[in-house]
C-alpha angles and dihedrals in degrees: 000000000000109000118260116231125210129198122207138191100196111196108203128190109256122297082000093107091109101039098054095043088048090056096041079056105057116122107253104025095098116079111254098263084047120084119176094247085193146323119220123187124214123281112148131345099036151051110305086221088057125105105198106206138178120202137186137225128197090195135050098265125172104247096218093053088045093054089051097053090038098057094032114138095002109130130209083049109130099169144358128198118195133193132172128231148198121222107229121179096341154057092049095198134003099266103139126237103251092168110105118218130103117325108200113188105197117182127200139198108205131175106262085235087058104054105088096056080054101061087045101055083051093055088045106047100036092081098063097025083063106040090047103040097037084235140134141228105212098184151318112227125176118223139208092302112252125265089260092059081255101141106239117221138179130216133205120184128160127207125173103259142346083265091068090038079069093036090059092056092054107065117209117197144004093289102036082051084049084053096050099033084062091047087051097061097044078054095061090039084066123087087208136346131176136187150221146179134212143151120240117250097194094056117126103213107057140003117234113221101158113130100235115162 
């Protein structure tokens, strides 16, 4: 059976973020078809108290009814907002990012008769976005579609640091403008599209303890 992803918006009390993600991370608290796919903490975009997650399911589950069982019992959590979502060209399995840098979650809205120039800008452009930026597209899910028909998707992408996020908006070089002239273009096909960073709490290399928003 394809895996099942979840997307979560995790309000904690104030000053509350770590504990609540150290607690959603401890081995044993998922139901055995649920796995933590990744926990991000705040930098910029959103809430500095919100843990953003993504979490996977080897069985059809009801979200709603996973979410419960998941948070039961975690104090500190003042809300939770939960959406499902569909894996499209990548990630290819549910192996979980581990590596920390700069997350960025970047959703977009884009005209159903558009999407499959989309897709195929993305499949175009991550090559060379990735071999000249050290970064790393982690995967390309669709969402519930938007109220409009537009088809809803979200992107995850990692880079190093907030400096390279910079660095991969400033093309240098024939090849690096070919990249961003093709992401460009993915960017004016959207109705709408809005962004986010964050590091990435569950990562196994280093720890992140920057105050960032």
């Amino acid at each position: 059976m394809t895996t099942q992803y979840l997307f979560h918006r995790i309000a904690a009390e104030p000053r509350r973020w770590d504990s609540v993600a150290q607690d959603l991370a401890e081995p044993g608290r998922m139901p055995p078809q649920g796995a933590v796919y990744g926990l991000w903490r705040s930098q910029i975009g959103r809430p500095r108290d919100e843990v953003t997650a993504i979490t996977t399911w080897s069985a059809a589950i009801d979200p709603a009814d996973a979410v419960a069982r998941w948070t039961a019992g975690v104090a500190d959590i003042r809300s939770v907002q939960t959406q499902a979502l569909t894996p499209t060209l990548r990630p290819l399995d549910a192996t979980p990012p581990r590596r920390q840098g700069n997350y960025a979650f970047r959703w977009f809205e884009t005209p159903a008769a558009d999407w499959a120039e989309f897709l195929a800008l993305c499949t175009q452009a991550w090559p060379g976005f990735e071999s000249a930026y050290d970064s790393q597209v982690i995967g390309l899910w669709r969402g519930a579609d938007a109220p409009s028909g537009d088809v809803r998707s979200l992107l995850l992408t990692r880079r190093p640091n907030l400096a390279m996020w910079e660095r991969s908006k400033l093309p240098q070089g024939e090849a690096e403008a070919t990249v961003r002239d093709t992401l460009n273009r993915r960017y004016d096909l959207c109705t709408s599209t809005e962004v986010c960073t964050t590091t990435l709490i569950t990562a196994t290399d280093s720890t992140d303890d920057a105050r960032w928003t």
